[in-house]
C-alpha positions in Angstrom: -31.6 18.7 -6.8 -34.2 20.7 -5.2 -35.8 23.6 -6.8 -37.4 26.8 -5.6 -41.0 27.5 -6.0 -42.9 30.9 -4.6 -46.5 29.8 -4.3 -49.3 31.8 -3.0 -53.3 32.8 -3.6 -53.3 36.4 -4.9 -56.1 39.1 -4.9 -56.8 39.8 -9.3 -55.4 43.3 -7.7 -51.9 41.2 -6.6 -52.1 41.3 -3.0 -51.0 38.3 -0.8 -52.4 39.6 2.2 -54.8 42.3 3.3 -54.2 45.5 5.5 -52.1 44.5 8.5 -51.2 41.4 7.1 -55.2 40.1 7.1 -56.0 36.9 5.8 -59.3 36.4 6.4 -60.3 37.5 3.0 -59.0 34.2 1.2 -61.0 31.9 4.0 -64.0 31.9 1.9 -62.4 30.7 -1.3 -60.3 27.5 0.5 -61.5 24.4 -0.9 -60.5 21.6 -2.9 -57.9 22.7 -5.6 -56.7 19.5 -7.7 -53.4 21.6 -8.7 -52.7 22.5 -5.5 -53.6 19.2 -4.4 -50.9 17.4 -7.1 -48.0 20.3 -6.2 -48.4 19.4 -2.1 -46.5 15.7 -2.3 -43.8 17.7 -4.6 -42.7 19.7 -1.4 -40.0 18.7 0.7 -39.4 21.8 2.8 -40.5 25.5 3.1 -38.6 28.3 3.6 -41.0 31.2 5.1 -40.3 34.6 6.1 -41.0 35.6 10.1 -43.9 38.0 9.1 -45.7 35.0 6.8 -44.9 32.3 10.2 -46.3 34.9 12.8 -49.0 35.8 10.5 -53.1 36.0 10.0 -54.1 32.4 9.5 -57.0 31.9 6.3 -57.4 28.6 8.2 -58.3 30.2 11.7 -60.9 28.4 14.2 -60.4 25.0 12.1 -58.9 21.7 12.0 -55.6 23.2 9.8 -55.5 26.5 12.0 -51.3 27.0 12.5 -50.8 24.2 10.1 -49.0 24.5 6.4 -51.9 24.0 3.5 -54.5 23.7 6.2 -53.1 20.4 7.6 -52.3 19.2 4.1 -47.9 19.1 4.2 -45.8 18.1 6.9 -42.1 18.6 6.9 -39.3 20.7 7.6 -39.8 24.8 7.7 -37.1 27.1 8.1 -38.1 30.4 9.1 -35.8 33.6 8.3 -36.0 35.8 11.0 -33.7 38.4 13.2 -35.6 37.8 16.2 -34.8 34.2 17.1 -37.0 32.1 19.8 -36.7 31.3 22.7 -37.6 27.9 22.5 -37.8 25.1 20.0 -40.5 24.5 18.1 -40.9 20.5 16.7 -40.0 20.4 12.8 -39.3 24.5 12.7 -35.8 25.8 12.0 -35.2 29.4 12.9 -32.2 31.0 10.6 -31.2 34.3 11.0 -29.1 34.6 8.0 -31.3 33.9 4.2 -28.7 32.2 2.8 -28.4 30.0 5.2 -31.3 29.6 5.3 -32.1 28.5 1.6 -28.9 25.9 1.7 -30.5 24.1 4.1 -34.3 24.1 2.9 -32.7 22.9 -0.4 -30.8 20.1 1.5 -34.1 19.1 3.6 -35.6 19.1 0.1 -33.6 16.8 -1.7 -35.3 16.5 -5.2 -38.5 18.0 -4.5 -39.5 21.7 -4.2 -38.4 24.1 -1.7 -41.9 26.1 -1.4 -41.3 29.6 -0.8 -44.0 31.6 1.6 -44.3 35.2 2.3 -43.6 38.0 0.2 -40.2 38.9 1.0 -38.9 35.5 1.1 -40.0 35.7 -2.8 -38.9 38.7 -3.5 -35.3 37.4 -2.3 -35.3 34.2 -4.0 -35.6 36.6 -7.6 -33.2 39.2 -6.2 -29.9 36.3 -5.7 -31.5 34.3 -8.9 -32.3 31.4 -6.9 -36.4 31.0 -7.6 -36.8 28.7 -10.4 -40.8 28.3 -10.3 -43.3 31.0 -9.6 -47.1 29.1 -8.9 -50.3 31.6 -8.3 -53.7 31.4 -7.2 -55.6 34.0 -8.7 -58.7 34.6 -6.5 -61.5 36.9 -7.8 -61.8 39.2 -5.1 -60.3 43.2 -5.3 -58.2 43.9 -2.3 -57.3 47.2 -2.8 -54.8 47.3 -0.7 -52.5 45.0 2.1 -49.0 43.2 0.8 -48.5 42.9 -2.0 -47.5 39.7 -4.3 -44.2 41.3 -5.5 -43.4 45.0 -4.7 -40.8 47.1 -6.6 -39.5 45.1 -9.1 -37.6 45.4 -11.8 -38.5 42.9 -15.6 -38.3 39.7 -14.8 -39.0 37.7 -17.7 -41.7 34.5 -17.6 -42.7 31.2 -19.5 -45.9 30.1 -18.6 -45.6 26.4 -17.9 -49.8 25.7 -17.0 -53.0 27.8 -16.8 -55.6 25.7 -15.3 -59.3 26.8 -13.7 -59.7 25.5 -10.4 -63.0 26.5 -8.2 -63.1 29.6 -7.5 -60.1 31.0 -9.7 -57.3 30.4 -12.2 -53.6 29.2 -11.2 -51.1 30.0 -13.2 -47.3 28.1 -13.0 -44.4 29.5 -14.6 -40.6 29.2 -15.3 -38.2 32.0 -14.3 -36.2 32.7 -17.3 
C-alpha cells in the first residue's frame, strides 16, 4: 500500500518558496543529493497542488526545466485544482476534488510513495491524517519571507527517522505520529 510523503527543500527560516512564489533562490544549491537520489525510484506518483504545477521553476533555462526532480522521475501527477484545463496534458491528471485526488495518486502508486508537492497539498494530507512521511531539505539560505513550509498549524507530533548531511544542507526524514 502506498504511503504519503511531503518532500521539499526549505529556507533554515521554513519557506518553500520566495515572494510571489520565487524559486530561483534554491537554483544555486541543486546538485547531487545521494538521499534524494535513493527516495526518487521509491515514488510512484505525485500529487501537487495547482500553485506548485503552474509555479517558478529552480530548474529554469536547463535540461529539467518543467520536469519533476529536474528530469530525474517520470510517472503519473495529479494536480488539484478548481480551474481545470482545457486540454490534456501526457501523464498529468487534473482533479478538482482532493480526495479524489489522493485515492487515485495512491492507486497509481501502488506500494511506493505518493510524493506530495506544494504547500497546501501538505498542509491537507496532515489536516484528513493521511501524510505518513514528512522528508526536508534544509538549505542554508534566510528567506525572510515567500510560502511558507507549513503555515498555521496546530502540534503535530514527529519521530525523526534520518538526519543525514548532504552538499549544501542537512535532510531530515520523519514519521507522522
Amino acid at each position: 500500500m502506498a504511503k504519503v510523503l511531503y518532500s521539499a527543500s526549505i529556507s533554515l527560516d521554513g519557506f518553500l518558496a520566495g515572494p510571489g512564489g520565487d524559486m530561483s533562490w534554491l537554483t544555486p544549491y541543486l546538485g547531487p543529493n545521494p538521499q534524494v537520489s535513493e527516495l526518487i525510484p521509491r515514488i510512484g506518483s505525485l500529487l501537487v497542488g495547482r500553485r506548485t504545477f503552474d509555479g517558478d521553476d529552480p530548474h529554469k533555462g536547463g535540461e529539467g526545466e518543467g520536469k519533476a526532480f529536474g528530469g530525474g522521475w517520470e510517472g503519473p501527477q495529479y494536480v488539484v485544482t478548481h480551474r481545470l484545463p482545457d486540454h490534456d496534458l501526457p501523464g498529468i491528471t487534473f482533479v478538482d476534488d482532493f480526495g479524489s485526488a489522493l485515492l487515485q495518486a495512491k492507486d497509481a502508486a501502488g506500494d511506493k510513495y505518493v510524493n506530495v508537492l506544494g504547500a497546501t497539498m501538505g498542509r491537507q494530507c496532515l489536516e484528513t491524517n493521511q501524510l505518513d512521511e514528512i522528508f526536508v531539505c534544509i538549505v542554508p539560505v534566510l528567506l525572510g519571507d515567500g510560502i511558507p513550509f507549513y503555515p498555521h498549524l496546530s502540534p503535530i507530533k514527529l519521530q525523526r527517522l534520518s538526519q543525514t548531511e548532504a552538499a549544501p544542507g542537512t535532510n531530515l526524514w520523519f514519521k507522522v505520529l
